[in-house]
C-alpha positions in Angstrom: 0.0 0.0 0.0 2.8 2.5 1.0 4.5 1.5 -2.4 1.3 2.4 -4.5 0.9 5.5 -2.1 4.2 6.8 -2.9 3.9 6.4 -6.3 0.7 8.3 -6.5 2.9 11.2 -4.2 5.3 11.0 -7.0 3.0 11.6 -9.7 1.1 14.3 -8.6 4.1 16.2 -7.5 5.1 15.9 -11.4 2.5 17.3 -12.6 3.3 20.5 -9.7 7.2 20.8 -10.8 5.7 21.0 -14.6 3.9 24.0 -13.9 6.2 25.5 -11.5 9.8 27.5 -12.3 13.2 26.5 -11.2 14.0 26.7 -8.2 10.7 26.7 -6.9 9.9 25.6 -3.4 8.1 22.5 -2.8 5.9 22.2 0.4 7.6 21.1 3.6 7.0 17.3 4.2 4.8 18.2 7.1 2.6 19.7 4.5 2.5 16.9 2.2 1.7 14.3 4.8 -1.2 16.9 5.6 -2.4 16.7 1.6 -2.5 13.1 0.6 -3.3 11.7 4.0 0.1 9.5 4.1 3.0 9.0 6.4 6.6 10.5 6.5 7.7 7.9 4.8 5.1 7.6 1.8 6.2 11.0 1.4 10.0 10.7 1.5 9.7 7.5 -0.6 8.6 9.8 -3.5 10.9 12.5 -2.8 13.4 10.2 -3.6 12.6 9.0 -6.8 11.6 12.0 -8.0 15.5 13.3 -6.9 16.9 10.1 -8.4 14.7 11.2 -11.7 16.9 14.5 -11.5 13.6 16.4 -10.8 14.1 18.0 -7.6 17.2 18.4 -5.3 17.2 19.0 -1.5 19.0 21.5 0.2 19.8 20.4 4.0 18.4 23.0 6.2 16.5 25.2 4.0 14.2 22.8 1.7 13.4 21.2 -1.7 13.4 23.0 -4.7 12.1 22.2 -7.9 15.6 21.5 -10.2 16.3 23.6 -13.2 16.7 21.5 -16.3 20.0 21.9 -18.3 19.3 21.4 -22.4 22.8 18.8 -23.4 23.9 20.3 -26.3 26.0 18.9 -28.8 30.2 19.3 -28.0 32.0 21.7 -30.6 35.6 20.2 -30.7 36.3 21.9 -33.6 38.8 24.4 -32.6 41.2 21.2 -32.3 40.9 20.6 -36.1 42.4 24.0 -36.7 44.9 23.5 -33.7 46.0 19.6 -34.3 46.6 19.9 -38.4 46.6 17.4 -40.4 48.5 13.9 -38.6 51.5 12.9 -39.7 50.6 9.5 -39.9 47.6 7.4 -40.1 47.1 5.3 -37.0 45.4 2.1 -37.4 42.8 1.3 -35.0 43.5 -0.8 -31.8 43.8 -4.4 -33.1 41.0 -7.0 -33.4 43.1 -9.7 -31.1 42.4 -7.1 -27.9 38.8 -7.4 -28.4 36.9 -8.1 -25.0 34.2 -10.6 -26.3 31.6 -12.7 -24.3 32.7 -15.7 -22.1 30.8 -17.8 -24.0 32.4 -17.5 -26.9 34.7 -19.5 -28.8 37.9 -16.8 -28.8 40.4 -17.9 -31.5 41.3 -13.9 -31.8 43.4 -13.4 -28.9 47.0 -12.8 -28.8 47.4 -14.0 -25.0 47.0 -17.4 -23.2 44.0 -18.5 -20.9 45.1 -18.0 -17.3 45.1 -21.8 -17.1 48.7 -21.5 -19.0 50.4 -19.3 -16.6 51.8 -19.7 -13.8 49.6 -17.9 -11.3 50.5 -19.4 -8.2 54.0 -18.0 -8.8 52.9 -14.9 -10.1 51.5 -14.0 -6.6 53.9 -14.9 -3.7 56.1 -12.8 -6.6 53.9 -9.9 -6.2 53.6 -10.6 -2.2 57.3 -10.6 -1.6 57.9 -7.4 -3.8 55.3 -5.4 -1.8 57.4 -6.2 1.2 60.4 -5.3 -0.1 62.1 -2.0 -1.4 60.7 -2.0 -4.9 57.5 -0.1 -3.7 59.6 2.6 -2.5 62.6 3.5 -4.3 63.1 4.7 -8.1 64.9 2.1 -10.0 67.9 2.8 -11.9 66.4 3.9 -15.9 68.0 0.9 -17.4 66.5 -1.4 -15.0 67.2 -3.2 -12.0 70.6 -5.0 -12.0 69.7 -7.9 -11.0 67.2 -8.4 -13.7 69.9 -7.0 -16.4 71.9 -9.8 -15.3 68.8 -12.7 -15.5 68.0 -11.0 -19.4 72.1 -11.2 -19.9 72.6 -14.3 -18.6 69.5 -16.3 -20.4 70.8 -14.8 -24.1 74.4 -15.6 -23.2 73.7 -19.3 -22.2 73.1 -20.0 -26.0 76.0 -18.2 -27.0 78.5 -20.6 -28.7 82.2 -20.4 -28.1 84.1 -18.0 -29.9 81.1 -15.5 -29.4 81.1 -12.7 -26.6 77.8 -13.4 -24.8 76.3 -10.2 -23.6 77.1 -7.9 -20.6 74.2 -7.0 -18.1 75.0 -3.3 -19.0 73.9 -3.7 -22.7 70.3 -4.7 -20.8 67.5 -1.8 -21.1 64.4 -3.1 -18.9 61.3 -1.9 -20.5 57.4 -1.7 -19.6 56.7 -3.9 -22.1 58.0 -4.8 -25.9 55.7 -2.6 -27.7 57.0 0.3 -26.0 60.3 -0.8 -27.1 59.6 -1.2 -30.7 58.3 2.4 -30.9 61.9 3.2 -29.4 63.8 1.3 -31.0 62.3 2.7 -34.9 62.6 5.8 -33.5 66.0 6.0 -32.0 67.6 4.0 -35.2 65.3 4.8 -37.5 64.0 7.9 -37.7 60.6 9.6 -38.8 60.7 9.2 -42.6 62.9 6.9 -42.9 62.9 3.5 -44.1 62.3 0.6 -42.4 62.2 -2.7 -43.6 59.5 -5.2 -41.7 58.8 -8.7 -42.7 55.3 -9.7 -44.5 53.6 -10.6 -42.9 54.4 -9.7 -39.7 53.5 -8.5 -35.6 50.6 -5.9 -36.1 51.6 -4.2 -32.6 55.6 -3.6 -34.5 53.5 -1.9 -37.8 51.3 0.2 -35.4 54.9 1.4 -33.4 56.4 1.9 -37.0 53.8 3.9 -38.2 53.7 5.8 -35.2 57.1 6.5 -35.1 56.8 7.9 -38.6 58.9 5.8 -40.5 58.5 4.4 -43.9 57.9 0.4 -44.1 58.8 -1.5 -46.9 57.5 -5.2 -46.3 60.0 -8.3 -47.1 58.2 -11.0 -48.6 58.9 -14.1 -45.6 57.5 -17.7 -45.8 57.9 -21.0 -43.6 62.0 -20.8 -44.0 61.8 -17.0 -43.1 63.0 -14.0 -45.6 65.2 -15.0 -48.9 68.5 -13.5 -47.9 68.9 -12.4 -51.9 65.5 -10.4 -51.6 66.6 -8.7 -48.4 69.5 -7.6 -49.6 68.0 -6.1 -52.8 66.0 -4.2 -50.4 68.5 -2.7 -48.8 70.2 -1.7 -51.8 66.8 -0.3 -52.9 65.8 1.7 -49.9 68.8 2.8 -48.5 67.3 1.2 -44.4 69.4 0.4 -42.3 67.0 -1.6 -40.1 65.4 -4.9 -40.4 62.6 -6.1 -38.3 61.4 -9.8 -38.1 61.0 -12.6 -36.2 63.2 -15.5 -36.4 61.3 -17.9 -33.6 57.7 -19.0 -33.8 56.7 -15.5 -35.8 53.7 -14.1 -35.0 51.5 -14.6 -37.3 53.0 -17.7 -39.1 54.7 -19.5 -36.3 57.2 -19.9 -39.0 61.0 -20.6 -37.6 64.0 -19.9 -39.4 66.8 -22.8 -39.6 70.2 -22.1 -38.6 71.4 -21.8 -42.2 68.9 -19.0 -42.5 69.8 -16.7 -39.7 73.2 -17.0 -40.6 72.7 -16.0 -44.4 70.4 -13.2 -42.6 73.3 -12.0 -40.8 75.6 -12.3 -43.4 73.4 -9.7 -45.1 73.3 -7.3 -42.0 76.8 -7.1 -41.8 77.9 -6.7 -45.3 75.3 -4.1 -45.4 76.0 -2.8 -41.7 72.8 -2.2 -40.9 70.9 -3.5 -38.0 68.1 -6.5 -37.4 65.9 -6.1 -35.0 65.1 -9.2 -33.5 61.4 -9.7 -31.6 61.8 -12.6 -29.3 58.3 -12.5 -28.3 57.6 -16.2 -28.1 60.9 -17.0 -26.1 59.2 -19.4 -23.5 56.7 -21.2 -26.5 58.6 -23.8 -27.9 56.7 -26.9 -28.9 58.7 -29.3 -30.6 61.9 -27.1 -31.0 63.8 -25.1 -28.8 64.0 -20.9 -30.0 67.6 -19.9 -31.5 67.9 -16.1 -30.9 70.1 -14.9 -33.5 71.6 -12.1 -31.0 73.4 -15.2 -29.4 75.5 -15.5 -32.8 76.3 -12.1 -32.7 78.8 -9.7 -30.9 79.3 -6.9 -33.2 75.8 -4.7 -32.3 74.3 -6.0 -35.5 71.6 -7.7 -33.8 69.1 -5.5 -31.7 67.8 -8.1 -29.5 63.8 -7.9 -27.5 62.3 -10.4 -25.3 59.1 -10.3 -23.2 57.6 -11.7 -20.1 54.4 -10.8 -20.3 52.7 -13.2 -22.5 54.4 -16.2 -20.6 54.8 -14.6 -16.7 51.4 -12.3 -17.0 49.3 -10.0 -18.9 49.5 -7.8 -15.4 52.9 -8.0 -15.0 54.3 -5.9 -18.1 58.4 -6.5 -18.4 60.5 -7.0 -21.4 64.3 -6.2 -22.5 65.8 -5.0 -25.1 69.3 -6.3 -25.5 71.7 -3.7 -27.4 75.5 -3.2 -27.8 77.5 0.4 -28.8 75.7 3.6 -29.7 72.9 1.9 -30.6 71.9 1.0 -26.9 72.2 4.5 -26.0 70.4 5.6 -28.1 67.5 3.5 -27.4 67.7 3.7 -23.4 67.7 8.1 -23.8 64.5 7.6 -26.0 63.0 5.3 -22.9 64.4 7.9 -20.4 62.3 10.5 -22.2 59.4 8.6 -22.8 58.5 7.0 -19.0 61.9 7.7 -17.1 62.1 4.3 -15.4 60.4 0.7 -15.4 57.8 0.2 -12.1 60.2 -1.7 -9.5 57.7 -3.4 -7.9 56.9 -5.1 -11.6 61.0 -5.8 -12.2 60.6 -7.1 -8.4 58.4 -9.4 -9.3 59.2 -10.5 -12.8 62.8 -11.4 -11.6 60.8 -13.3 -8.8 59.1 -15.9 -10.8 61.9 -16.3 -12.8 64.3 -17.3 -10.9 62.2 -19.7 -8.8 62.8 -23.5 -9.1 59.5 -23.9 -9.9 59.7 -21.5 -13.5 61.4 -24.2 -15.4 59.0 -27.0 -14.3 56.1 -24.6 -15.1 57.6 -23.9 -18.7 58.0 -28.2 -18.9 54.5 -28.7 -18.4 53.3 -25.2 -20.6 55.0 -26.9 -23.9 53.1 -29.9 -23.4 50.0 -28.4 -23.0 50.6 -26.3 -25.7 51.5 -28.9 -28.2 48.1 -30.9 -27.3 46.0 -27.4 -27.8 48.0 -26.7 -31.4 47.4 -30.8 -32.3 43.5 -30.5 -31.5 42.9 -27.2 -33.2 45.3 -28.8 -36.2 43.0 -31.8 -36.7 39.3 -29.4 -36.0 40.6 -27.8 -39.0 41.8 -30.4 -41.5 38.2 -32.4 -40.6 35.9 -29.5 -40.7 37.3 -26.9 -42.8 39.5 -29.0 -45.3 39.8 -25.7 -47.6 42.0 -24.2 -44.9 45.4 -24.5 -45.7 47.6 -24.4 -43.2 51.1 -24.2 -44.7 53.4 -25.0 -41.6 52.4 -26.6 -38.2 54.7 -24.4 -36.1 57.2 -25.3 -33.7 56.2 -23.3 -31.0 54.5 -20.0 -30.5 50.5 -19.4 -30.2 49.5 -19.5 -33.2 47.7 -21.0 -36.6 48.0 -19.3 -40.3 45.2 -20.5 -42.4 44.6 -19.6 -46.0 41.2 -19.4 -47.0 39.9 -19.7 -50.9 40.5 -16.7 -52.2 37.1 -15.7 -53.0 36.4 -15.4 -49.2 35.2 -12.1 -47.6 37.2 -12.2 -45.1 35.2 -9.1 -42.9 31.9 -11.1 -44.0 33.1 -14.0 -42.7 34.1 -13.1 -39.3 30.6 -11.3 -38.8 28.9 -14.4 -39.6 31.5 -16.4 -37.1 30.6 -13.8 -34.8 26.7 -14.0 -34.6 27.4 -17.5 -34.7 29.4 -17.3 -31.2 33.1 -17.6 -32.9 35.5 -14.8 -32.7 38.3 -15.2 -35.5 40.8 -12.6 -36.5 41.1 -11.6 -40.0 44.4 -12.0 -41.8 45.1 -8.2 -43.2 46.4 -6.7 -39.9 49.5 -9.0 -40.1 50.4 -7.4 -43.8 52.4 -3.8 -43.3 50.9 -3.0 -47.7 48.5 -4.8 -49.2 47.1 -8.5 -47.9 48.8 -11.6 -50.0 45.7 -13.5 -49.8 42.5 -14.1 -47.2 44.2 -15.4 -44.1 43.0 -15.5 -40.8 45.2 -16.5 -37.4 44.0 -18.8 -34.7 45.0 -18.8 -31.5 45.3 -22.2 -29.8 46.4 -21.1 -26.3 43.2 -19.5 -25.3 40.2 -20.9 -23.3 38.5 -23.6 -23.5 39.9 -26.1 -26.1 37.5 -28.7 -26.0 35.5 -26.2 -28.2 37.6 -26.4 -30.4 36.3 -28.8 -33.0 32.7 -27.0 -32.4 34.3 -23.8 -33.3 36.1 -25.0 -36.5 32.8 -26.6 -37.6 31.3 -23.1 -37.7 33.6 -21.7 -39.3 32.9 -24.3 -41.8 29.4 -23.6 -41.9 29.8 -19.5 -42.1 32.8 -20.4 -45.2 29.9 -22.2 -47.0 27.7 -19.5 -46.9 30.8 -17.3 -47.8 31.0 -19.2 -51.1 34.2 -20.8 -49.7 
């Protein structure tokens, strides 16, 4: 009853604060429990909602008045037009693969493993300790904590052969992340408007950095084996760059993995060129059936700019990388970081060099490959029994990642719309190509949630392919 009564309150009052001005006084309580014959409470029960409607507002001490109502109008940013000019570059748009989608989806878009894969449970005694400790305190040094320049040294110069000077901790830059240190890197040996040459395809986050740092990309064609060492040359020639980016180990889209031979005919071309490569580790901890080679470990002479991450494989949260340089070259780079955010969170650093360094790291990393492989196997067969016009040109060795080409009458933005209503979230193949796409390719991830969906997803992408014309 006092629901309907205060309801009925609320109504009338309406059609009061209608007629009447802003700021117009209501009648005191008192009065209103007088006029419709209710309690205090009936009455402050539609107050209420009619201040949670924005109608009126009470003023402690002095009453409630009838709100005045503000008109939105329309935001005129175009001042900034006239003060921003024209960009220098175009920035794509944030990439597909950091989509947040439903739970229930099936997500083949993502670029990170399921929190299954990592290893949590280490990840947060890490983060424990460092809050006790000095990290959460102190500025750390701009190149990083020593400590962790020494794990980053060390772990390169453990696959250096003999005859090779492995890497000092000094020639260590910590960074908050590798994508920060692709934009410094392009723009610290690069240079806005100059050229850069970038494997295709290739990392959308390194063609988003390039573009922002304003240089000029000229893809390298680069298949299963990895670039031809003649075609990179003749690009160098061509361009006049000085800088080659790619990914020797599980790349990202491909998974391809370049063979020994390769890197060194690579290398041969860097140093009779003398320019630098700039080598993207970012799949470090994700070997499968092979074991990564960093190229940087076969190198001494500052050719070789070398990058590797921890936050795919330690945590998403937990944002850490290095970039491994030698010379003028690392200089360069750490004065661009120094300008850019100063110094690295030490509680992160803390808490990266925490996990690892604990026994239990390597055992986790045992047991990831495994479960990796099984997820890349199951997704590998989905594919060749429900969509048998996916090619898939290389099983990879390690990394996240399928590359599937589809028939090349597919629309490829079509097709993921249709996967989408359908409950599937793929990711389109052009953001992996710096120019134009070689063909309709989309990239599956195999670490993410939920694998036993797996065949259910690749059957509707067979079903949305069909109605594609695939």
């Amino acid at each position: 009853m006092n629901n309907d009564s205060s309801s009925r309150i609320a109504v009338h009052l309406k059609a009061w604060i209608a007629a009447a001005v802003p700021g117009a006084k209501l009648p005191s309580t008192r009065s209103l429990v007088a006029k419709y014959h209710a309690s205090p409470v009936t009455v402050q029960k539609a107050l209420q909602t009619l201040t949670a409607q924005g109608l009126i507002e009470s003023r402690p001490g002095v009453g409630t008045f009838v709100r005045a109502v503000r008109t939105a109008r329309p935001s005129d940013y175009g001042w900034q037009t006239a003060a921003l000019r024209s960009p220098q570059a175009s920035l794509p748009s944030v990439s597909g693969t950091m989509r947040d989608v439903p739970n229930d989806a099936i997500a083949f878009h993502s670029g990170y493993p399921a929190r299954e894969l990592l290893p949590e449970r280490l990840v947060r005694a890490a983060l424990t300790r460092a809050a006790r400790g000095d990290s959460t305190l102190f500025r750390p040094p701009a190149a990083g904590l020593p400590e962790l320049q020494s794990w980053f040294a060390h772990e390169l110069g453990a696959s250096t052969p003999a005859g090779t000077t492995p890497p000092n901790p000094s020639d260590v830059v910590v960074l908050p992340g590798s994508q920060s240190g692709l934009s410094s890197i392009f723009t610290a040996l690069a240079g806005s408007g100059r050229p850069l040459l970038m494997e295709s395809p290739t990392y959308w986050g390194a063609i988003l950095a390039a573009v922002q740092a304003g240089v000029q990309v000229v893809p390298v064609p680069s298949g299963p084996e990895g670039p031809d060492p003649a075609e990179l040359a003749r690009a160098f020639d061509e361009t006049g760059a000085r800088l080659f980016y790619a990914q020797p180990n599980y790349a990202n889209p491909t998974g391809a993995q370049w063979s020994a031979e390769r890197g060194e005919e690579v290398l041969g071309v860097m140093r009779s060129k003398g320019a630098f490569l700039v080598e993207d580790d970012w799949a470090h901890d994700f070997g499968i059936t092979s074991n990564p080679m960093p190229l940087a470990s076969r190198d001494d002479s500052g050719h070789v700019v070398y990058l590797r991450s921890l936050t795919k494989s330690v945590s998403p949260a937990i944002r850490i990388a290095a970039v491994i340089a030698r010379g003028p070259a690392r200089e360069r780079i750490l004065a661009d970081r120094a300008a850019e955010s100063m110094y690295v969170s030490g509680l992160l650093q803390a808490a990266a060099l925490d996990v690892v360094t604990q026994p239990a790291w390597q055992t986790h990393l045992r047991s990831l490959r495994h479960q990796l492989q099984s997820r890349r196997d199951l997704l590998v067969t989905s594919l060749r029994d429900h969509v048998p016009q996916a090619h898939i040109e290389q099983v990879p060795k390690g990394g996240l990642n399928l590359w599937a080409r589809l028939p090349d009458a597919t629309d490829l933005d079509r097709l993921a719309r249709d996967c989408e209503t359908a409950g599937v979230i793929i990711a389109a193949g052009r953001e992996w190509f710096p120019a134009e796409p070689a063909g309709p390719f989309i990239r599956l991830n195999y670490s993410g949630a939920n694998p036993g969906a797996f065949p259910e997803g690749a059957r509707i992408i067979s079903q949305m392919l069909a109605r594609n014309g695939g």
